[in-house]
C-alpha positions as a Python dict, from the first residue, in 0.01 Angstrom:
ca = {
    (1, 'X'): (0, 0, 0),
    (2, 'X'): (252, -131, 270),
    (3, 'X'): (325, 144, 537),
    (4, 'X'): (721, 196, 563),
    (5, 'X'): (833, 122, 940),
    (6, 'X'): (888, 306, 1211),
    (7, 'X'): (1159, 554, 1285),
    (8, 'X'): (1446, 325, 1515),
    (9, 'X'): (1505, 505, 1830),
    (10, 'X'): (1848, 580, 1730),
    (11, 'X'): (1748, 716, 1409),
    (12, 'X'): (1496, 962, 1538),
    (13, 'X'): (1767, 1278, 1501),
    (14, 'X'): (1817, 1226, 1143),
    (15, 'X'): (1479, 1152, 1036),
    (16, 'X'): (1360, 1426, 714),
    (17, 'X'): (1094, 1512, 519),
    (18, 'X'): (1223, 1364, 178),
    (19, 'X'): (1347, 1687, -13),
    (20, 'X'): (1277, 1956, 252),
    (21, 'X'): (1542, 1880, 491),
    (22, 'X'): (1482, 2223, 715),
    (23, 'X'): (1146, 2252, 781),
    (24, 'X'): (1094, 2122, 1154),
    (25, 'X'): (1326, 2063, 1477),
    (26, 'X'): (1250, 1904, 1774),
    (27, 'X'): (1045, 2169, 2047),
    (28, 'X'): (1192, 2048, 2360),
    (29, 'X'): (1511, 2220, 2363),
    (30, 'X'): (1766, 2427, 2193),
    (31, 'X'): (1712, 2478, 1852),
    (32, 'X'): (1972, 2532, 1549),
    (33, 'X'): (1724, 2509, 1316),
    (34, 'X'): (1476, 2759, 1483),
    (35, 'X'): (1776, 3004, 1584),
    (36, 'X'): (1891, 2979, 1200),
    (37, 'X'): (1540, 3097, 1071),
    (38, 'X'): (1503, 3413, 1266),
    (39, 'X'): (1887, 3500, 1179),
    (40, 'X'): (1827, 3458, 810),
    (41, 'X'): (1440, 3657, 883),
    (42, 'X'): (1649, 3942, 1026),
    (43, 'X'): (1843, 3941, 726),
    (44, 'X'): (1535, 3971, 487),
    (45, 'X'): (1382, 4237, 682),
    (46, 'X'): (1698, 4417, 627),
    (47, 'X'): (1696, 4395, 284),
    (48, 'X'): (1323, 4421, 227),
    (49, 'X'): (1349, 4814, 407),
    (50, 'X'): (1117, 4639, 662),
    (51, 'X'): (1146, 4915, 995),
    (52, 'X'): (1279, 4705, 1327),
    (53, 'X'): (1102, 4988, 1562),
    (54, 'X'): (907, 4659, 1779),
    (55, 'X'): (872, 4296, 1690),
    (56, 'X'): (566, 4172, 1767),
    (57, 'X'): (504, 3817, 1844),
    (58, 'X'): (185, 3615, 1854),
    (59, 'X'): (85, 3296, 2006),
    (60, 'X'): (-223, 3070, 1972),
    (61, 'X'): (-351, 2790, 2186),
    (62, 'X'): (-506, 2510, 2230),
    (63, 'X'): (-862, 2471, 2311),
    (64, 'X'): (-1056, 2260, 2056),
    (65, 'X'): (-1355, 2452, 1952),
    (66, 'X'): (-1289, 2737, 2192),
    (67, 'X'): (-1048, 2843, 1900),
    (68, 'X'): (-1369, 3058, 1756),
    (69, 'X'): (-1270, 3310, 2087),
    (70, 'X'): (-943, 3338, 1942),
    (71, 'X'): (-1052, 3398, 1557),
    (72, 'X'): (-1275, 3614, 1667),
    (73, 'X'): (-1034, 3848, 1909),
    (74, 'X'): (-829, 3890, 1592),
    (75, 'X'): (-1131, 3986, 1370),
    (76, 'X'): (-1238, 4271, 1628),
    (77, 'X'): (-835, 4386, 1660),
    (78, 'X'): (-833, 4427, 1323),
    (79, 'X'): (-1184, 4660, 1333),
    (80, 'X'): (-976, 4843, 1652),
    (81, 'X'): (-729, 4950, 1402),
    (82, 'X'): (-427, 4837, 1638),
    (83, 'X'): (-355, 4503, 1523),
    (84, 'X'): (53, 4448, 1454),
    (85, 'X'): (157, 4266, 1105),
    (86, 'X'): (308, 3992, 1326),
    (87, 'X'): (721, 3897, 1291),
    (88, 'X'): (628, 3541, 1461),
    (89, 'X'): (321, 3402, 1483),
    (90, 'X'): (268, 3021, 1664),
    (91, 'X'): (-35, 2792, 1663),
    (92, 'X'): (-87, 2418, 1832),
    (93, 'X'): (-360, 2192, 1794),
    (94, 'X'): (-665, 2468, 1783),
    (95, 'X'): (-444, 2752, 1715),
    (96, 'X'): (-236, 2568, 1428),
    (97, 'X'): (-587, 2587, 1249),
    (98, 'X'): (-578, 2935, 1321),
    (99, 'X'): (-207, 3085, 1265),
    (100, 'X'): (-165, 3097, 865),
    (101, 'X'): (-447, 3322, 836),
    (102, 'X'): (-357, 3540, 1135),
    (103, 'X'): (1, 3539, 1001),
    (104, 'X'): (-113, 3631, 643),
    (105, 'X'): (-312, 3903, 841),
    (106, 'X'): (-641, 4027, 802),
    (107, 'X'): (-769, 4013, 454),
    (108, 'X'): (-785, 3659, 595),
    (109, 'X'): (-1044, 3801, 887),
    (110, 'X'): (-1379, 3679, 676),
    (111, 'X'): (-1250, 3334, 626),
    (112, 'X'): (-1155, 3329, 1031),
    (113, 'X'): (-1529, 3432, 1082),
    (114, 'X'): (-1713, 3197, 817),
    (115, 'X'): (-1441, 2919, 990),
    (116, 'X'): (-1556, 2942, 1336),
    (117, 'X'): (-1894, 3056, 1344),
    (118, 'X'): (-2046, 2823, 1002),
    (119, 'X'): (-1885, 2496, 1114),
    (120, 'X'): (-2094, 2228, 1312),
    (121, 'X'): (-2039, 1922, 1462),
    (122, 'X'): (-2021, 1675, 1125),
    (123, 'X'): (-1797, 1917, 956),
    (124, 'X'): (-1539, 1815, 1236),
    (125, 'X'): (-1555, 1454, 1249),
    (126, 'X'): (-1757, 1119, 1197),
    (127, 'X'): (-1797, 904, 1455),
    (128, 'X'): (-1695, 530, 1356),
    (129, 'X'): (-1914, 201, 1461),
    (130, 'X'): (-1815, 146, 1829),
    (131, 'X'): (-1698, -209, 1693),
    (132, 'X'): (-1497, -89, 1432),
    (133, 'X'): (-1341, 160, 1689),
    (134, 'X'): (-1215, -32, 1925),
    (135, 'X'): (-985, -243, 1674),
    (136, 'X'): (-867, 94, 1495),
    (137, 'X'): (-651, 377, 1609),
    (138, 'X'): (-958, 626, 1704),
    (139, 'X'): (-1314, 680, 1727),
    (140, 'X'): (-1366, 903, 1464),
    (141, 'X'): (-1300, 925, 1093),
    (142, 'X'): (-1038, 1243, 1033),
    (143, 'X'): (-1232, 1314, 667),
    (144, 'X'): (-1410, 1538, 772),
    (145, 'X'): (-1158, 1745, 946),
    (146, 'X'): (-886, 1706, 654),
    (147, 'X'): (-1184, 1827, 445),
    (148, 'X'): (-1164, 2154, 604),
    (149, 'X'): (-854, 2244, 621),
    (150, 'X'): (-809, 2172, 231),
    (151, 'X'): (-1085, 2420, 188),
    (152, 'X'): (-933, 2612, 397),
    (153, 'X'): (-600, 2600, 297),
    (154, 'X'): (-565, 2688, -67),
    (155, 'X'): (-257, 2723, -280),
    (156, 'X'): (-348, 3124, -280),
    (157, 'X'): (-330, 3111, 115),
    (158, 'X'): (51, 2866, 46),
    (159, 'X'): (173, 3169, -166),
    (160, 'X'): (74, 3442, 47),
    (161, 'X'): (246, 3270, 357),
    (162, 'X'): (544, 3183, 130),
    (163, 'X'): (517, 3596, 12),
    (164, 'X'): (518, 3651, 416),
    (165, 'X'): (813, 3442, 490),
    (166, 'X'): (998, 3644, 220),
    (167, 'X'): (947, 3970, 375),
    (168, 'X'): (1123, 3827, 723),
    (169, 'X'): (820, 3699, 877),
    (170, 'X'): (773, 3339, 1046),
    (171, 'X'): (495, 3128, 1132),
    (172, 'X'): (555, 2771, 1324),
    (173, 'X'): (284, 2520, 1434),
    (174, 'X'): (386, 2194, 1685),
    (175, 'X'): (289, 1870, 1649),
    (176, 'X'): (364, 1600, 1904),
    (177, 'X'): (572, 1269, 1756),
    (178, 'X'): (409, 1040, 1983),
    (179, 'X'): (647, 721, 1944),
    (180, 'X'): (899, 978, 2068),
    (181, 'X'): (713, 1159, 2331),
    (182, 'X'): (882, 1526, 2217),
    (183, 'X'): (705, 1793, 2032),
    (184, 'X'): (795, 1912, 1654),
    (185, 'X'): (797, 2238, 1545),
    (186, 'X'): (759, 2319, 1203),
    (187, 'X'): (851, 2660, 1007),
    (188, 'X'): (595, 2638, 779),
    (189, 'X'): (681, 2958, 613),
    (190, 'X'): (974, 2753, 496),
    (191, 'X'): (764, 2460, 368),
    (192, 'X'): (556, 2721, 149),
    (193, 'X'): (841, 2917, 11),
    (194, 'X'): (1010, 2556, -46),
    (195, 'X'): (897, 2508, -429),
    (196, 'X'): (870, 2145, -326),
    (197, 'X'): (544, 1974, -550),
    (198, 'X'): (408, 1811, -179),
    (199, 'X'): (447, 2142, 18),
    (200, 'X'): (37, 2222, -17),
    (201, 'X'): (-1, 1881, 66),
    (202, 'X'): (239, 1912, 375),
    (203, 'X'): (128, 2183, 530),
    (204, 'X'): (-209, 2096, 509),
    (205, 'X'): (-127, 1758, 684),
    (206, 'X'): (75, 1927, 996),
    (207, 'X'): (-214, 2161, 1046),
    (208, 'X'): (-414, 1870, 1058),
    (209, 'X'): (-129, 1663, 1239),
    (210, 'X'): (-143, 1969, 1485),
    (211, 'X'): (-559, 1917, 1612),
    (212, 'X'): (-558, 1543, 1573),
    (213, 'X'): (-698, 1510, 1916),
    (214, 'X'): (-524, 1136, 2039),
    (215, 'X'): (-765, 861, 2055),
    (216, 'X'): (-1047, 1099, 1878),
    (217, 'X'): (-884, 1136, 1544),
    (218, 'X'): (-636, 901, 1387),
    (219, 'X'): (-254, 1002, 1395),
    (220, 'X'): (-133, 1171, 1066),
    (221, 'X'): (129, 943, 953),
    (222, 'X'): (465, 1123, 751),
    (223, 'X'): (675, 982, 562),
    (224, 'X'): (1028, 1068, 622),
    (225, 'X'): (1378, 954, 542),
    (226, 'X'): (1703, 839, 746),
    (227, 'X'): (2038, 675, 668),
    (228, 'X'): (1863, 630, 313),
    (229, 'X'): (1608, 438, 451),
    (230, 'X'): (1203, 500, 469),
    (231, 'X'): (1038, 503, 754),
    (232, 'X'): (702, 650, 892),
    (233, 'X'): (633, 904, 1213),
    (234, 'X'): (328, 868, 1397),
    (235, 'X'): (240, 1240, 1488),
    (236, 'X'): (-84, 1384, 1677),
    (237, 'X'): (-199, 1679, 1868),
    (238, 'X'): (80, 1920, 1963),
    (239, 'X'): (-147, 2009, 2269),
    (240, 'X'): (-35, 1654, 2361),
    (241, 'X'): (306, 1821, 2476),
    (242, 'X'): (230, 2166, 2537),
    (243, 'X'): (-86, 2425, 2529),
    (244, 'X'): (81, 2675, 2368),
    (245, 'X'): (415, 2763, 2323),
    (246, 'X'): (670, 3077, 2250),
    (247, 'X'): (1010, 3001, 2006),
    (248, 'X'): (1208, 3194, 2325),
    (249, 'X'): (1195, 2843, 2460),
    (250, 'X'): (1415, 2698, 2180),
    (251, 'X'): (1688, 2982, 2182),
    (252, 'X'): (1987, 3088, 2362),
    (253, 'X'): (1827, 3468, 2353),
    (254, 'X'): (2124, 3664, 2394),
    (255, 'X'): (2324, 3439, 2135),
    (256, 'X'): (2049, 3479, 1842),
    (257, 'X'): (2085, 3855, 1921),
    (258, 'X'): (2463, 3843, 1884),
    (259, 'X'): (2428, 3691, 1543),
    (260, 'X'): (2174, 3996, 1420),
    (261, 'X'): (2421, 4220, 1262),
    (262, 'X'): (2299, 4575, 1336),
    (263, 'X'): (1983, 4481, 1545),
    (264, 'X'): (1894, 4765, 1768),
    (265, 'X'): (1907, 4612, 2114),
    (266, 'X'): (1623, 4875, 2237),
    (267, 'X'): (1358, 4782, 2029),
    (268, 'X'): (1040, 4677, 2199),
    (269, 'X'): (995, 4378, 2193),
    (270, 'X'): (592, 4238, 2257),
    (271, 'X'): (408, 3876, 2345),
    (272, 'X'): (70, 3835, 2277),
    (273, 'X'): (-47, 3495, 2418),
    (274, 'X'): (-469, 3427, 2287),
    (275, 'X'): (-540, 3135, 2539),
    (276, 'X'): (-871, 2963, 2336),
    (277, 'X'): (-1011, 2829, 2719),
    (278, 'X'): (-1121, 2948, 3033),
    (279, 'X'): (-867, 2976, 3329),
    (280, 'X'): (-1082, 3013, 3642),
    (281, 'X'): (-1198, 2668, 3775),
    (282, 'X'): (-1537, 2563, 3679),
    (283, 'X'): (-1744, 2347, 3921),
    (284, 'X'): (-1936, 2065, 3806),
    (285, 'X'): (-2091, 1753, 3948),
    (286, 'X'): (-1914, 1491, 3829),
    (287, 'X'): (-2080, 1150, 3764),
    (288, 'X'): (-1937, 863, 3918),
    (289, 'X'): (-1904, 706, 3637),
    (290, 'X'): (-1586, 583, 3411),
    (291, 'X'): (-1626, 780, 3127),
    (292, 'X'): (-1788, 1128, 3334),
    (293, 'X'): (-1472, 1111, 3567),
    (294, 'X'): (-1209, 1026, 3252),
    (295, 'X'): (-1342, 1379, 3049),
    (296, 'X'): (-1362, 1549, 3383),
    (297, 'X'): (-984, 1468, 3459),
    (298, 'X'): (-822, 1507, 3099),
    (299, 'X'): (-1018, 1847, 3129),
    (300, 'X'): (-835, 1928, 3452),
    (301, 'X'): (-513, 1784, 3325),
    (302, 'X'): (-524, 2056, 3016),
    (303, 'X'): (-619, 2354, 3225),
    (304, 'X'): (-340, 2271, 3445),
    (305, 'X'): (-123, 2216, 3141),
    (306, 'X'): (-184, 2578, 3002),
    (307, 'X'): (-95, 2764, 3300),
    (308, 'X'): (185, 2576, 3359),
    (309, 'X'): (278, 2686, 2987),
    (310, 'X'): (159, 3029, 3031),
    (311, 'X'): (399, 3082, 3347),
    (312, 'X'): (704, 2981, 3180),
    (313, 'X'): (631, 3176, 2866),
    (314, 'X'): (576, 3497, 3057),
    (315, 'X'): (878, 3400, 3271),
    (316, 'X'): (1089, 3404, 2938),
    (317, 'X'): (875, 3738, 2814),
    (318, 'X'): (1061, 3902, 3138),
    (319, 'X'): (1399, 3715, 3073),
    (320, 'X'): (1381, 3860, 2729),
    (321, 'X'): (1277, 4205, 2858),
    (322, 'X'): (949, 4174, 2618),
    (323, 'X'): (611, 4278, 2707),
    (324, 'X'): (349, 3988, 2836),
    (325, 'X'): (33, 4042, 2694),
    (326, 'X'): (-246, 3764, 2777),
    (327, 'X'): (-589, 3705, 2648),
    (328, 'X'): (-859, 3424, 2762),
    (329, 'X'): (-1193, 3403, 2761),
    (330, 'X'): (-1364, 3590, 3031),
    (331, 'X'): (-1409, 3469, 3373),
    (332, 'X'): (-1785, 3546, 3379),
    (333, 'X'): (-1891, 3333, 3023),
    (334, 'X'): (-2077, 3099, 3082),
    (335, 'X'): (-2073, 2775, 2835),
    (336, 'X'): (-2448, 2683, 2710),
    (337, 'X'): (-2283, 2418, 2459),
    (338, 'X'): (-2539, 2101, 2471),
    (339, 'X'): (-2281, 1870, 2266),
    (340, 'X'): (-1924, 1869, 2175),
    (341, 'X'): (-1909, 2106, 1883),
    (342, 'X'): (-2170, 2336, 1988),
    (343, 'X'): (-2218, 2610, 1642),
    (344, 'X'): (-2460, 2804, 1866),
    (345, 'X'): (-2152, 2831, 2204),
    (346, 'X'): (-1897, 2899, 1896),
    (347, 'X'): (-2085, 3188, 1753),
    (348, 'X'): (-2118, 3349, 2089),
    (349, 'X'): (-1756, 3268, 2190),
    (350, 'X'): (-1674, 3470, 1869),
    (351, 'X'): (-1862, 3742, 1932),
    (352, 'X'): (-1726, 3773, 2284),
    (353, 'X'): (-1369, 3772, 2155),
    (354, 'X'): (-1465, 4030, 1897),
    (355, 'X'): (-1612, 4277, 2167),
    (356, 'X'): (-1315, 4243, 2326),
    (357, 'X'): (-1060, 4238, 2040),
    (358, 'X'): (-1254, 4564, 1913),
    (359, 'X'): (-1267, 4750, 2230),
    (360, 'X'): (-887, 4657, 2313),
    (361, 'X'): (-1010, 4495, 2649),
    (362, 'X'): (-863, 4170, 2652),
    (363, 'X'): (-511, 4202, 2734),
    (364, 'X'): (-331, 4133, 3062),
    (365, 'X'): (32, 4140, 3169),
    (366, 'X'): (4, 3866, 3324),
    (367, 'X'): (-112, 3508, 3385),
    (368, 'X'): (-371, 3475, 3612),
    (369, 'X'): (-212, 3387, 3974),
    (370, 'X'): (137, 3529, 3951),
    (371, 'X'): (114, 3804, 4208),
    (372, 'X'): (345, 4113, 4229),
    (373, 'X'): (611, 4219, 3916),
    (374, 'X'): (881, 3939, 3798),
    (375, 'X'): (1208, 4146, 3741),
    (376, 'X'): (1514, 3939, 3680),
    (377, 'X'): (1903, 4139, 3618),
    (378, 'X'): (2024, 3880, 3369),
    (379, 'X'): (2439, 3898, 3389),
    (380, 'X'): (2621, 3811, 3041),
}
């Protein structure tokens, strides 16, 4: 079967999912969509009888198979007895594959654990003949991965999220559209409580859309409509644009809280960032070789990339007046991982972030490097 076209350029703004027409915005900016969402979530906490004494707000990173520290932090949380039913919850690329079950909460915990620490390197991907590579659009086969995530991802799991959303709750994973270079956010609370007969199918492709590593995994390819035309998006991993990311970058803050009828401006307010990676430098002897020094850089070029994301979110945190609270992996684990998806390095990664999920020993307020107390007097 024929694949439609691409998007035009000047079509890109109008572009929808054929019959679920508010489901996604564009990342990079202001966001009516976004800003719509939580209104109408205030609302249904109001009438659900939900209490508005702190919102908490959760956000999941990158970090490819470091993603098992993250699934495990929540797992031990949940043992500490402290864990918050999240209002917002966020995932990209690793922590897209992660965010539906933390925002469902944590009768979801054993299929986090069996996730991250059963998994091995051919239930990720399939590497393709190098021939047959280079003349395709990546150098693995993405069957594998969709395979898990359909597991994964059942229509019990759609219905609980959709459940979720009803109650006032909101979970949104990025993508990256890569023939327009900006990042996509999707409420996919809003694609499970849609009704539509493709929204299993949908969500399970933007999760998979969301950790389809460029140039390792194909693009996933939607089909969307414009001007009453088809056309086709080439999307890939929302790491691509950002390591993690916080909806306060989308809103005019003090607007959305204008538009809450009755919100109580002193409730707390709390960001919880899980960074899946390690933030201190790591020295190694690089080869002088192409591909060595290519992995070595794109490596650099991520870890750069998340604390660059990490400042601005805990710069808006402040703006907002919400507490920061960070979590990485620690700065003394060391990685023992003797291929790409190591089971043996995830299991211990999940362990580590149970210790310290359990034991409440993770969190810091504030990103590694930022010295002193940000305090900003924000004038109306």
């Amino acid at each position: 079967m024929r694949m439609p076209p691409p998007v035009p350029a000047g079509k890109i703004d109008r572009a929808q999912i054929p019959g679920m027409t508010a489901v996604r915005d564009w990342g990079d900016g202001y966001s009516p969509l976004i800003e719509q969402s939580l209104v109408q979530a205030w609302e249904q906490r109001q009438r659900a009888g939900r209490p508005t004494h702190e919102l908490a707000v959760l956000a999941l990173s990158g970090g490819g198979t470091d993603g098992a520290y993250g699934a495990g932090l929540l797992c031990g949380w949940t043992t500490a007895g402290t864990r918050p039913d999240f209002d917002i919850v966020t995932g990209i690329s690793t922590g897209a594959l992660i965010a539906p079950f933390a925002f469902v909460g944590s009768t979801q915990d054993q299929k986090l654990h069996d996730f991250w620490t059963g998994i091995s390197t051919q239930d990720f991907f399939r590497l393709r003949w190098i021939l047959a590579a280079l003349n395709s659009d990546a150098i693995a086969e993405s069957e594998p991965l969709i395979q898990l995530v359909n597991c994964a991802v059942d229509a019990d799991l759609l219905q609980a999220v959709a459940r979720e959303h009803a109650k006032g709750r909101r979970l949104f994973v990025g993508t990256t559209n890569l023939d327009a270079q900006r990042p996509v956010i999707w409420d996919m609370g809003a694609i499970a409580a849609s009704g539509h007969p493709d929204a299993l199918n949908l969500f399970r492709k933007v999760m998979v859309a969301s950790a389809a590593i460029p140039a390792v995994y194909p693009p996933q390819y939607f089909d969307v409509d414009a001007d009453g035309r088809s056309y086709r998006e080439m999307h890939v991993d929302g790491g691509t644009m950002a390591q993690v990311f916080h909806v306060g970058q989308m809103l005019d803050f003090h607007r959305l809280l204008a538009r809450m009828k009755d919100f109580p401006p002193d409730a707390p307010r709390r960001l919880y960032v899980i960074c899946n990676g390690l933030m201190r430098p790591q020295w190694q002897t690089v080869e002088p070789r192409l591909l060595p020094i290519a992995q070595r850089s794109v490596s650099t070029l991520l870890k750069a990339h998340a604390a660059a994301d990490l400042y601005r979110i805990y710069t808006l945190a402040r703006l907002e007046g919400a507490d920061f609270n960070l979590a990485y992996i620690a700065d003394d684990y060391i990685p023992t991982a003797t291929k790409p998806l190591d089971t043996v390095d995830m299991r211990r990664l999940f362990e580590l972030g149970f210790t310290a999920g359990k034991s409440e020993t993770a969190w810091i307020n504030k990103p590694p490097g930022v010295v002193g107390d940000l305090t900003y007097t924000v004038s109306d």
